[in-house]
PABAVO-112260 format. One record per residue: x, y, z of N, C-alpha, C in turn. Coordinates in steps of 0.1 Angstrom, whole numbers, plus 5000, padded with zeros to 4 digits. Layout:
BEGIN
<<X, Y, Z>, <X, Y, Z>, <X, Y, Z>>
...
end
This chain:
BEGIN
<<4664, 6491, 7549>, <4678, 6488, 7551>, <4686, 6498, 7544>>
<<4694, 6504, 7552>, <4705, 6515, 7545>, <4717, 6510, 7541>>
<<4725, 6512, 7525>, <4734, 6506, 7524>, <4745, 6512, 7521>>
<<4755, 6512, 7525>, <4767, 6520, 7527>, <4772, 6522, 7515>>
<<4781, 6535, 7517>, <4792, 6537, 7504>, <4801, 6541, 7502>>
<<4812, 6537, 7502>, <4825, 6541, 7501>, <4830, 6554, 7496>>
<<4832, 6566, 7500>, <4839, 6576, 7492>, <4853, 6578, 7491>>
<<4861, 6569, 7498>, <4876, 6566, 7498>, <4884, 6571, 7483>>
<<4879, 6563, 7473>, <4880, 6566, 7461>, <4881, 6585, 7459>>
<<4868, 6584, 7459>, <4867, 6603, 7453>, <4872, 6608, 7467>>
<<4874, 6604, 7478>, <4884, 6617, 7486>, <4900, 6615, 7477>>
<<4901, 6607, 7476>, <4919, 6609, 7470>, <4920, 6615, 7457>>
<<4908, 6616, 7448>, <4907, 6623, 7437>, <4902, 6638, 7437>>
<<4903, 6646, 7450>, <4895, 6657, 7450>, <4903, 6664, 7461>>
<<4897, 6679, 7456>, <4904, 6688, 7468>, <4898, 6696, 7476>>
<<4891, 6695, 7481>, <4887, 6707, 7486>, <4870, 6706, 7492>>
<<4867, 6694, 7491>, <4851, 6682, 7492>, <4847, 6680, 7503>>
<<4862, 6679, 7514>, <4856, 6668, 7521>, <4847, 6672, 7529>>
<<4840, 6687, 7534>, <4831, 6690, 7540>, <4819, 6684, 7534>>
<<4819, 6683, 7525>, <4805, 6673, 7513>, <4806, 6659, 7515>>
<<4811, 6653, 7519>, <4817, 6639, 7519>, <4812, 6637, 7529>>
<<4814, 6643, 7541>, <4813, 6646, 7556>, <4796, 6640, 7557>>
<<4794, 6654, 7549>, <4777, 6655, 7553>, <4769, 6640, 7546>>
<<4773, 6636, 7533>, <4766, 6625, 7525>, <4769, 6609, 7537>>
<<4780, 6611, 7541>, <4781, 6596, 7554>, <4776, 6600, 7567>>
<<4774, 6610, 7570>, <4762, 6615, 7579>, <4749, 6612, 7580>>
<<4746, 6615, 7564>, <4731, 6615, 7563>, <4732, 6600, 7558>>
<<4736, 6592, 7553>, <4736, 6579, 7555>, <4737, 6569, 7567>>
<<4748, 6574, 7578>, <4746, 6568, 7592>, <4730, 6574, 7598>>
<<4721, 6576, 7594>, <4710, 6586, 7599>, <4717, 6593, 7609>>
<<4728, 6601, 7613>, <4733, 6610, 7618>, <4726, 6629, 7616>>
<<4715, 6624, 7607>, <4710, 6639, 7603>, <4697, 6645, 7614>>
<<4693, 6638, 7623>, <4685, 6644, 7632>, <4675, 6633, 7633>>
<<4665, 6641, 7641>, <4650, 6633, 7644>, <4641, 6639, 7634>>
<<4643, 6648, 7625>, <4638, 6652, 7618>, <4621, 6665, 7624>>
<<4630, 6668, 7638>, <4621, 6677, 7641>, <4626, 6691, 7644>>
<<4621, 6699, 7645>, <4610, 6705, 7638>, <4611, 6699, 7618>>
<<4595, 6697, 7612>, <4593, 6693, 7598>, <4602, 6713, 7596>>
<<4607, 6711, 7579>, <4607, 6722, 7570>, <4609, 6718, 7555>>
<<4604, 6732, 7550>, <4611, 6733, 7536>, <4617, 6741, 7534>>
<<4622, 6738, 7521>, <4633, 6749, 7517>, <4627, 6749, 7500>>
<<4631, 6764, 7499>, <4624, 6766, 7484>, <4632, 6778, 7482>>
<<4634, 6781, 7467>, <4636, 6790, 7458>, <4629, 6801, 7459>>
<<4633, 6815, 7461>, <4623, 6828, 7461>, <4626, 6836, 7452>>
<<4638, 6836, 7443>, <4640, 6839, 7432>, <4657, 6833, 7426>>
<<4663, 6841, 7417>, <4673, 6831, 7410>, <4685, 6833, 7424>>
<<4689, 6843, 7436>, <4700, 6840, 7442>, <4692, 6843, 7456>>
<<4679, 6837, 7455>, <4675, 6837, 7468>, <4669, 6827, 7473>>
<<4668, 6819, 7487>, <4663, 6805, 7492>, <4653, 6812, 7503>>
<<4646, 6803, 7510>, <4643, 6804, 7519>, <4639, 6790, 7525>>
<<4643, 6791, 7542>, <4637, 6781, 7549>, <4628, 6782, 7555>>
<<4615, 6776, 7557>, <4604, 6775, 7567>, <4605, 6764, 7575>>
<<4604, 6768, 7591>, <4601, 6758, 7596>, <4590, 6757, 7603>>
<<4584, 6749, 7609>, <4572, 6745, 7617>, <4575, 6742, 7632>>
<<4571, 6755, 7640>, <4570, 6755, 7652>, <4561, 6760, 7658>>
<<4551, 6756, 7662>, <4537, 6758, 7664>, <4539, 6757, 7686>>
<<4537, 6773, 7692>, <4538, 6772, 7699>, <4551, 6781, 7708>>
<<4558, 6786, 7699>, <4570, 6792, 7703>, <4566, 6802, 7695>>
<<4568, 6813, 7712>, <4572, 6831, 7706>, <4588, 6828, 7700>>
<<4585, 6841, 7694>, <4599, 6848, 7689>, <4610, 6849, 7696>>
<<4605, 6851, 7710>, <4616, 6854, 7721>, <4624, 6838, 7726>>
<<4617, 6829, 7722>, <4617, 6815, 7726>, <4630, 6807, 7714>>
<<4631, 6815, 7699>, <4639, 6809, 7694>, <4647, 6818, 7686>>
<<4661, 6810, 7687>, <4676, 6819, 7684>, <4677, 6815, 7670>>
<<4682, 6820, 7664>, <4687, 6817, 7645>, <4701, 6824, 7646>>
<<4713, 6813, 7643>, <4726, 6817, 7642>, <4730, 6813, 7632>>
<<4737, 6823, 7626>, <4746, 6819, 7610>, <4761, 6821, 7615>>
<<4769, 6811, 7617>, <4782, 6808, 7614>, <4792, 6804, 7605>>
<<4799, 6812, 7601>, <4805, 6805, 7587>, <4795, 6797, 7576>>
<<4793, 6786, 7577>, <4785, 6780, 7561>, <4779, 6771, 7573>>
<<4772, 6774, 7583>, <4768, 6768, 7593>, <4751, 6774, 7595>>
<<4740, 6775, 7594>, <4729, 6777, 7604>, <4724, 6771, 7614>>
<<4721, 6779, 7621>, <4714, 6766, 7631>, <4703, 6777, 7639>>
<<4693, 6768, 7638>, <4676, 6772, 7647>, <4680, 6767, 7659>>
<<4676, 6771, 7667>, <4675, 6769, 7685>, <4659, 6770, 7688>>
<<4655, 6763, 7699>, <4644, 6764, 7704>, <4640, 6762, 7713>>
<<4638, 6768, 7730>, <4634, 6763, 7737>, <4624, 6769, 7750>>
<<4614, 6763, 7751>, <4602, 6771, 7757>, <4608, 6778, 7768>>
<<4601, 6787, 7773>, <4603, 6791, 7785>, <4594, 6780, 7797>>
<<4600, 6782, 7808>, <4597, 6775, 7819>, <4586, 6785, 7825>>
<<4573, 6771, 7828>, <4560, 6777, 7833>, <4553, 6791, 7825>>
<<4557, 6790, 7815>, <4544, 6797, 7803>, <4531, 6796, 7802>>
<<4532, 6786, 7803>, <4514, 6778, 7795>, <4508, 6768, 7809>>
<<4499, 6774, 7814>, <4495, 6771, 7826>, <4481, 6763, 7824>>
<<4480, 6760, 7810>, <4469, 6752, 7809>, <4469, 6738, 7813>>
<<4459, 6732, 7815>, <4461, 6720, 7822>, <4457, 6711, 7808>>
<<4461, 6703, 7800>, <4461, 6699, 7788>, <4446, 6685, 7788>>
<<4437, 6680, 7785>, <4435, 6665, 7784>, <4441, 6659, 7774>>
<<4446, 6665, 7763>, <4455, 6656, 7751>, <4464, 6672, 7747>>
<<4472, 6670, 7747>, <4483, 6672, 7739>, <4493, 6673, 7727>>
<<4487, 6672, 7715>, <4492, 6665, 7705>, <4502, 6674, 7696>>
<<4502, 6685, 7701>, <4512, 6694, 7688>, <4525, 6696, 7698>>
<<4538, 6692, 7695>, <4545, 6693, 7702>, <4555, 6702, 7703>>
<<4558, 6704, 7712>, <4564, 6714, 7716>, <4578, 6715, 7727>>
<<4589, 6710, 7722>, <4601, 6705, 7723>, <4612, 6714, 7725>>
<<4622, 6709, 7732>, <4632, 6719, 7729>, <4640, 6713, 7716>>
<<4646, 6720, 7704>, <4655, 6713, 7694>, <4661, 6722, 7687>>
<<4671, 6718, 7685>, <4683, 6723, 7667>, <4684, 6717, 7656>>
<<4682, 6725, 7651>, <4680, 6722, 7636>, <4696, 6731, 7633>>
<<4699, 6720, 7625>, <4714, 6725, 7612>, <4717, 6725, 7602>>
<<4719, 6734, 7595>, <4716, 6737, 7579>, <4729, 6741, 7574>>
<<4735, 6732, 7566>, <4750, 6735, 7559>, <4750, 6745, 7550>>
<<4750, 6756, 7546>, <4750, 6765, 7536>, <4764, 6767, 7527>>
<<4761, 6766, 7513>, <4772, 6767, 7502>, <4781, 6782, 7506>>
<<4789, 6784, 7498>, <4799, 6795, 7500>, <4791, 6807, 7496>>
<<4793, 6819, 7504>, <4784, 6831, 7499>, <4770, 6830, 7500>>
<<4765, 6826, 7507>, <4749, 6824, 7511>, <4750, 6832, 7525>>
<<4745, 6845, 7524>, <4740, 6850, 7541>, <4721, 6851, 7545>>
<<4722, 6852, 7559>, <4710, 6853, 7561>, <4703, 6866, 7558>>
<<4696, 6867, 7550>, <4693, 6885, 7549>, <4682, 6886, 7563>>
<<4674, 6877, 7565>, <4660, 6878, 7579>, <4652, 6867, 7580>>
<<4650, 6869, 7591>, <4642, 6859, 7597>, <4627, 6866, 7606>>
<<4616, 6858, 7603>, <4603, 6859, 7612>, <4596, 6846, 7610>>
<<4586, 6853, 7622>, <4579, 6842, 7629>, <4562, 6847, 7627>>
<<4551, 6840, 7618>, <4543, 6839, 7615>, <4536, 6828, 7617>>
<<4522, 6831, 7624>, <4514, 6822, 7627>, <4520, 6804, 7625>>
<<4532, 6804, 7636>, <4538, 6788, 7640>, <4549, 6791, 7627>>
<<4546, 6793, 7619>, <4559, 6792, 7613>, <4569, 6804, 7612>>
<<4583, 6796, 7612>, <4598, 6806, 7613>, <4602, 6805, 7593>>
<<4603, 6819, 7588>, <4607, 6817, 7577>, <4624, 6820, 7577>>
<<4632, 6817, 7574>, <4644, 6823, 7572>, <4646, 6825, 7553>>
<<4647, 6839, 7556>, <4651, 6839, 7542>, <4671, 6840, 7543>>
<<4670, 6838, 7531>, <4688, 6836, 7527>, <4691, 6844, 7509>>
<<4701, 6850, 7514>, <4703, 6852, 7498>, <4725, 6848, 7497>>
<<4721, 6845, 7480>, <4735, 6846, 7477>, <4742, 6855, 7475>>
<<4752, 6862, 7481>, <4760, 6873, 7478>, <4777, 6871, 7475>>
<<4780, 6870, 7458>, <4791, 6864, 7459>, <4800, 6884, 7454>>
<<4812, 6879, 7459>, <4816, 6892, 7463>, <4824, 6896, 7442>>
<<4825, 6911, 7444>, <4831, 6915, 7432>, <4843, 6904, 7427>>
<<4850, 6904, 7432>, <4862, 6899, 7431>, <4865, 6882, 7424>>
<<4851, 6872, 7431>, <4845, 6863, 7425>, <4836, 6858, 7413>>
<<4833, 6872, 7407>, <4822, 6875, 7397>, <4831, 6870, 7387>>
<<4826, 6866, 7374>, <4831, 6868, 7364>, <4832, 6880, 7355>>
<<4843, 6885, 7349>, <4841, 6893, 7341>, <4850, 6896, 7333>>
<<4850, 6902, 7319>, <4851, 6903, 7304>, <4867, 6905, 7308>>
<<4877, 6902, 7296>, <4892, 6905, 7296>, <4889, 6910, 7281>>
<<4894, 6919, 7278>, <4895, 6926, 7266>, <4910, 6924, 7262>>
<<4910, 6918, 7252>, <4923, 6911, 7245>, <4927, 6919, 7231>>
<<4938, 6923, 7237>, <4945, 6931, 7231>, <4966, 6928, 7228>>
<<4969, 6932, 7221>, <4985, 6933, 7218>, <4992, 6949, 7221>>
<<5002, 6939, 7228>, <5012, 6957, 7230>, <5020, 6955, 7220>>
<<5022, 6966, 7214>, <5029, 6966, 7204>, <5043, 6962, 7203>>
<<5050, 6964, 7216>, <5062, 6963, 7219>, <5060, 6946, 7223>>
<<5054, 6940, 7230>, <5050, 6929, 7233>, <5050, 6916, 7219>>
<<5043, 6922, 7206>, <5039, 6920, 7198>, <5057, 6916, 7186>>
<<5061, 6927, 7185>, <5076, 6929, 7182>, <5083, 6917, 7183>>
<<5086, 6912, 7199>, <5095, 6903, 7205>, <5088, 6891, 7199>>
<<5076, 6884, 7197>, <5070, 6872, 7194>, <5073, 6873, 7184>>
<<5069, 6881, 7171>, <5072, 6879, 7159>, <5086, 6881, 7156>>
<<5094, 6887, 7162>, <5112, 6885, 7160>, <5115, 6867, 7167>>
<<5108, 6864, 7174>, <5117, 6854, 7179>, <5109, 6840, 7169>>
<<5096, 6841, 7166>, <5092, 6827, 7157>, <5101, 6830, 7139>>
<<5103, 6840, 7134>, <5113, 6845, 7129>, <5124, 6838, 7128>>
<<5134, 6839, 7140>, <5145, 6830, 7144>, <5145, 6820, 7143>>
<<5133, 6811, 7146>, <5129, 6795, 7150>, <5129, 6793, 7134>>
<<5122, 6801, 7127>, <5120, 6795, 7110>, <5132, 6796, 7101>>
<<5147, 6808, 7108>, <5154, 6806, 7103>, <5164, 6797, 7104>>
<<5161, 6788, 7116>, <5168, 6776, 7126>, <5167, 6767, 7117>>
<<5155, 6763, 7112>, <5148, 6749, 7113>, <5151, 6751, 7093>>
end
């Protein structure tokens, strides 16, 4: 049994979330898929991810990888009359599906392949100069310096 939760609260306290908010009452309504194709997703170093997924059965030619905005999405869908085998059991499946992956700000796809059934997508973070942090060197202008100490000056001869 899934039990619900109110984010009403923290949307009126926040600015800028509610794509996060979105996704957490999503994945709570089970709104998050059938959970097929299986993946993971792992760490390949400090600003790099990657996703693997399991598709056993599909060429390369067979599946699309699109990055939109903070959006990815896998595509997959066989071609018609490929596999001319006549099956007695069938058990690895082989479906058409999308898969959707919300990606944080500044995450692009650097590549994607396809290895024995599995699709790796690697991802890296690339946050731009302008977003970086960096040093401010704190200093006094002289002339800048003048005016403050003339004017607390004034204040002490006020008071």
């Amino acid at each position: 049994m899934r039990t619900t939760f109110d984010f009403a609260p923290y949307r009126r306290s926040t600015v800028g979330f509610d794509r996060l908010f979105d996704l957490l009452e999503n994945e709570m309504r089970g709104e998050g898929g059938d959970g097929y194709p299986s993946f993971d997703i792992a760490t390949v170093g400090e600003d790099r991810y990657q996703i693997t997924l399991a598709v056993p059965g599909y060429a390369s030619s067979e599946i699309e990888v699109v990055a939109r905005q903070n959006q990815l999405t896998v595509t997959g869908k066989r071609s018609e009359g490929t596999d001319q085998s006549r099956y007695l059991h069938q058990g690895i499946l082989v479906r058409p599906f999308e898969r959707h992956f919300q990606l944080a700000d500044f995450i692009e796809v650097e590549k994607a392949s396809l290895q024995d059934g599995l699709l790796g997508v690697v991802l890296k973070r690339v946050v731009p100069d302008a977003m970086r942090p960096r040093r401010i060197e704190i200093g006094a202008a002289p002339s800048d310096q003048g005016q403050i100490e003339d004017r607390s000056q004034e204040r002490s001869a006020a008071a």
